[in-house]
C-alpha positions in Angstrom: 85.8 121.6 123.4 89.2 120.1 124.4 91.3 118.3 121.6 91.1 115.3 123.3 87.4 115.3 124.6 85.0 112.7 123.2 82.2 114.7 122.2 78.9 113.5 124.7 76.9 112.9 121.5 79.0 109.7 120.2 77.7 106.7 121.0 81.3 105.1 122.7 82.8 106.5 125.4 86.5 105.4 125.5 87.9 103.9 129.2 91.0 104.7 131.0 92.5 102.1 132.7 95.4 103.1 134.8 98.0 106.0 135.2 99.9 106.1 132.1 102.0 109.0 133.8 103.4 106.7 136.2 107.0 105.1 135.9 105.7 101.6 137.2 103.2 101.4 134.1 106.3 101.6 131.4 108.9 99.7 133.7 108.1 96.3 132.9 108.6 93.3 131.0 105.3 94.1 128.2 106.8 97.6 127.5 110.2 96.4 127.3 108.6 93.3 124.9 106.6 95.6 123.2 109.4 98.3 121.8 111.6 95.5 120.8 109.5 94.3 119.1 108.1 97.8 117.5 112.0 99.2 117.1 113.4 95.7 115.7 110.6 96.2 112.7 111.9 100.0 112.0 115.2 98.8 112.0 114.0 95.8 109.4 112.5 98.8 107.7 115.6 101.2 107.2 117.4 98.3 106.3 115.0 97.3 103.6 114.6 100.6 102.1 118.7 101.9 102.0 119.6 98.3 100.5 116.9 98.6 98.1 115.3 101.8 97.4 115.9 103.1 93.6 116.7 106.8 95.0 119.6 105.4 97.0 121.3 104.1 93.8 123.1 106.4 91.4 121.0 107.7 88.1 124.1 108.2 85.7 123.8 105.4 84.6 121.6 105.3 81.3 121.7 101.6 81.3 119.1 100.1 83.6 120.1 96.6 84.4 117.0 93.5 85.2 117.3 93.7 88.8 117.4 97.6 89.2 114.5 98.0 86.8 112.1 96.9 89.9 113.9 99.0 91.7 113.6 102.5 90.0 110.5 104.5 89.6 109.5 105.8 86.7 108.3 109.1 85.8 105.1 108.0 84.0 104.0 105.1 86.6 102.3 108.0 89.1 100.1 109.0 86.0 99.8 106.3 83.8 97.4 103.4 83.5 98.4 99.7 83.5 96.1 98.6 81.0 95.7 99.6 76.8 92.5 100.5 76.4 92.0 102.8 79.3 93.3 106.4 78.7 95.2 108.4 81.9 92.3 110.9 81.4 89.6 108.4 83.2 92.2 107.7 85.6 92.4 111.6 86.6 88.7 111.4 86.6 88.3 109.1 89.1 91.9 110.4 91.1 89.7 113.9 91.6 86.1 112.2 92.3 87.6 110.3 94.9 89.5 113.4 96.6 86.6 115.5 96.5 84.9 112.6 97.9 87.2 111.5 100.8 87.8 115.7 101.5 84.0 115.9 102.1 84.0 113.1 104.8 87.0 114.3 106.8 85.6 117.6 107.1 81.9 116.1 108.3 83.8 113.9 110.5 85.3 117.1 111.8 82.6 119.3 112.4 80.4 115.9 113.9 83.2 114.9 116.4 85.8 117.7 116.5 88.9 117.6 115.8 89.7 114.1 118.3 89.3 112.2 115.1 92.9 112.5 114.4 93.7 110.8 117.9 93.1 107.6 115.9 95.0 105.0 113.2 91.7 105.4 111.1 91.8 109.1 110.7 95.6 109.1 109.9 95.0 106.3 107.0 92.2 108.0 105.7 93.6 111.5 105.8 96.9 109.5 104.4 94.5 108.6 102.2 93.0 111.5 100.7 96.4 113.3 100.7 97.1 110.3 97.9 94.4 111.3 95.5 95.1 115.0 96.2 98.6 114.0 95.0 97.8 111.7 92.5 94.9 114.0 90.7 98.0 116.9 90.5 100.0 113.9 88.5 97.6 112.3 86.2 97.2 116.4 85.5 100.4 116.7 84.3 100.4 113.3 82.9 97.7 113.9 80.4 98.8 117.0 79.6 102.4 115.9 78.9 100.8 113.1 76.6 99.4 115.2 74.4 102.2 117.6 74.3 104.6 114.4 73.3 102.0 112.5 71.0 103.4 113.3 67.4 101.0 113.9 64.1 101.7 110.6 63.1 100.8 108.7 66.3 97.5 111.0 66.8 95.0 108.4 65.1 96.1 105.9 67.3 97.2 107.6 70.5 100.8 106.2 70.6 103.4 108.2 72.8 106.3 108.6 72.1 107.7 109.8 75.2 111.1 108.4 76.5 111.0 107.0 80.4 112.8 109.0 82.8 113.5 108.2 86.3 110.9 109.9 89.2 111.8 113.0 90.6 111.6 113.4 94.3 108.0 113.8 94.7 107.4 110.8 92.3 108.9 109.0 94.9 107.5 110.4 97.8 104.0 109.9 95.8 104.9 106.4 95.4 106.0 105.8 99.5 102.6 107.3 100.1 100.8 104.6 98.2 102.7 101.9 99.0 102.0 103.0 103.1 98.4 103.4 102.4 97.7 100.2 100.8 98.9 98.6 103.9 97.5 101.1 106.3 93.8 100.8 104.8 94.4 96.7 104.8 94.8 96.9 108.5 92.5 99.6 110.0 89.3 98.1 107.9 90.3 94.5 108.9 90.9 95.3 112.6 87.6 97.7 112.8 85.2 95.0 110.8 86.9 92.0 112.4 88.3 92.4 115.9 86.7 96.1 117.3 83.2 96.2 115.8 82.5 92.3 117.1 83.4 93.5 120.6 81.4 97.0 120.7 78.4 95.4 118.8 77.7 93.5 122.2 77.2 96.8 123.5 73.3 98.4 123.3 74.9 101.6 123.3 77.4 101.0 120.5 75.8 101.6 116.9 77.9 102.4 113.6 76.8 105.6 112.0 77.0 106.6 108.3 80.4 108.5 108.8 81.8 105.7 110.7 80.5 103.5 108.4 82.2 105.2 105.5 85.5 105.3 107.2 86.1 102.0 107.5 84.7 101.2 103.9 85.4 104.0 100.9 89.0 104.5 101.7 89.3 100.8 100.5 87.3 100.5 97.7 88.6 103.7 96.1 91.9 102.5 96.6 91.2 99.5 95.2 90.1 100.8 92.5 92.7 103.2 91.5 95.1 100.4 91.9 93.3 98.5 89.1 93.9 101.3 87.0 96.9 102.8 87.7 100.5 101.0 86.8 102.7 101.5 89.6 104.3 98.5 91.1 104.2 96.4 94.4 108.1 95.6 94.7 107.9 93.6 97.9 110.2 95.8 100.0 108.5 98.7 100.2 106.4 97.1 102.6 108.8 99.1 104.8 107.1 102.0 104.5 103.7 100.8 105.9 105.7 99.2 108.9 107.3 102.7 109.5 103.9 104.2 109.1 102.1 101.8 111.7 105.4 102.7 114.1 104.9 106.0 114.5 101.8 106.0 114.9 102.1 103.8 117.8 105.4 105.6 118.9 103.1 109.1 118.7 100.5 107.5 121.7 103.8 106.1 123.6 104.8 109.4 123.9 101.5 111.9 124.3 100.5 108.6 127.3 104.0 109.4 128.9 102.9 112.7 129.1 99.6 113.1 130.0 97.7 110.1 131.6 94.4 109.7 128.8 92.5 106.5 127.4 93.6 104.9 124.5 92.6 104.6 121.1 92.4 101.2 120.9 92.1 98.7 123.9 95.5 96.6 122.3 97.2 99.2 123.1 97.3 99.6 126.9 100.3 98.0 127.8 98.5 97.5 131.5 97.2 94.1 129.9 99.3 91.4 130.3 98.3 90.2 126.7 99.9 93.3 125.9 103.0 92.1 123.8 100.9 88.8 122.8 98.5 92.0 120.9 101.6 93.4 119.6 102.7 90.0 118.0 99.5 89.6 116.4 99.8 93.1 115.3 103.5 92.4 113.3 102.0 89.8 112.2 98.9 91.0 110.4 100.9 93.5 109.1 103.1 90.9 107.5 99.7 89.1 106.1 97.6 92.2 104.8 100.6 93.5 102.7 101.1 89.8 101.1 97.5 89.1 100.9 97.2 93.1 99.0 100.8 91.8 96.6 98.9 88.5 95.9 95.7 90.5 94.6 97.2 92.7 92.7 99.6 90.2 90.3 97.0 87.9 90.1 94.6 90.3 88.9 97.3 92.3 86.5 99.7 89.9 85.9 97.9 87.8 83.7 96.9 88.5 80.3 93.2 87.1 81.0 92.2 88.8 83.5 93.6 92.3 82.2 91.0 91.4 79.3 88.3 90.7 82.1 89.2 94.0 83.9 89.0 96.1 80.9 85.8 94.2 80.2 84.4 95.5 83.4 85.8 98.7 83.4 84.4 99.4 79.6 81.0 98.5 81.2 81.4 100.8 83.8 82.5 103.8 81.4 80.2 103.3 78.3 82.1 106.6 77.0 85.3 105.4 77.4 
């Protein structure tokens, strides 16, 4: 089977509207609208992350003022939890569950549909995805074990450590750009899938979602969500960048295999043969925008507060009897 042949089994056949290969379909006014409007939010990005990124600023300095304290990663924030009376331990639990979880699904999706999967923004957030807890399960590893190397005899009874905080390494960063682009990433495909594609193929008798599918647009969220309830990294406001720069390429990576080789699209917004072409791509910036504030609300309203950190750990003692 070709690499970009829907299988005959799968109950949606994608359309192809007109020659992509063409010069006359990528000479126009909704191209040229479009990748100003695409390039102008990479360049917002770079600029965001070089003014403000904490691996851009110098780490001699011992002495960490207020404002660059939200800037700089620490080494502990990819393992550790945010709240007392959970231990890292149930959060490496949960890190490997949902890995061997999310590995399982790609790999059915895979062998169901072949290997076209990856032609779409959902397959790319959810293999982002996994790649996240396959990371984060290799930290919260080390983190527990470097916990109880550094807990001293007299802390033991009461589990204090007594670790200093050291800045991230490399990979603590690049662990921390991944979860900062899939928080975003899983905000917009679910929300575009339940709320503007599956309204529009439900009218369709032949259109029906199927457990996989199902599953793809659902679990990536939820077991996000809930590592981020129990995990202590931060939501500094511009590393939004990242998810824009994410979503860019991603659109950038069709621009360039349709100037190639004249195929259907992934998504109908993104045929730029529609003259509410750049009017989709509005709407698209601006979602983006709305799911990363409406994700940065959540999370300090939820952990930010000292009542409901008692409610969460409330809920997650009842989920983990054990614990």
């Amino acid at each position: 089977m070709s690499f970009l042949s829907w299988p005959s089994s799968h109950s949606w056949q994608p359309t192809k509207s007109a020659d992509t290969t063409a010069l006359s379909y990528w000479l126009n006014w909704r191209f040229l609208f479009c990748a100003l409007w695409i390039l102008g939010s990479m360049a917002l990005a770079f600029f965001l992350i070089f003014k403000y990124e904490g691996f851009n600023k110098s780490r001699s300095n011992s002495v960490e003022s207020e404002g660059e304290e939200t800037e700089l990663l620490h080494e502990d924030e990819a393992w550790n939890t945010c709240l007392i009376g959970i231990d890292p331990s149930w959060l490496l639990i949960y890190r490997v569950i949902c890995f061997i979880v999310l590995l399982a699904l790609i790999i059915a999706s895979v062998a169901a549909d072949g290997a076209v999967i990856f032609y779409f923004y959902t397959q790319w957030t959810f293999t982002l995805v996994t790649i996240y807890f396959g990371l984060g399960s290799y930290f919260s590893l080390y983190g527990c074990s470097l916990k109880q190397d550094k807990i001293t005899v007299n802390d033991a009874e009461v589990g204090i450590v007594t670790h200093d905080r050291k800045i991230a390494s490399l990979w603590g960063y690049v662990f921390q750009i991944i979860f900062q682009s899939c928080a975003g990433a899983v905000v917009l495909t679910d929300s575009v899938f339940w709320f503007i594609l599956y309204p529009r193929l439900s009218s369709s008798k032949d259109y029906s979602v199927d457990f996989l599918v199902f599953c793809m647009h659902s679990i990536n969220a939820l077991f996000l969500l809930g590592d981020t309830s129990l995990n202590c990294m931060r939501f500094p406001m511009f590393r939004f960048a990242y998810f824009v720069l994410w979503t860019a390429t991603f659109v950038i990576f069709q621009w360039i295999i349709h100037v190639c080789v004249s195929l259907w699209w992934p998504y109908p917004f993104l045929d730029l043969s529609s003259p509410y072409a750049p009017l989709w791509c509005n709407v698209q910036i601006q979602v983006l925008g709305c799911g990363f504030d409406a994700l940065s609300m959540l999370w300090r309203l939820c952990f930010n507060n000292k009542d409901e950190t008692l409610v969460a750990i409330n809920i997650i003692s009842w989920l983990f009897p054990l614990c």
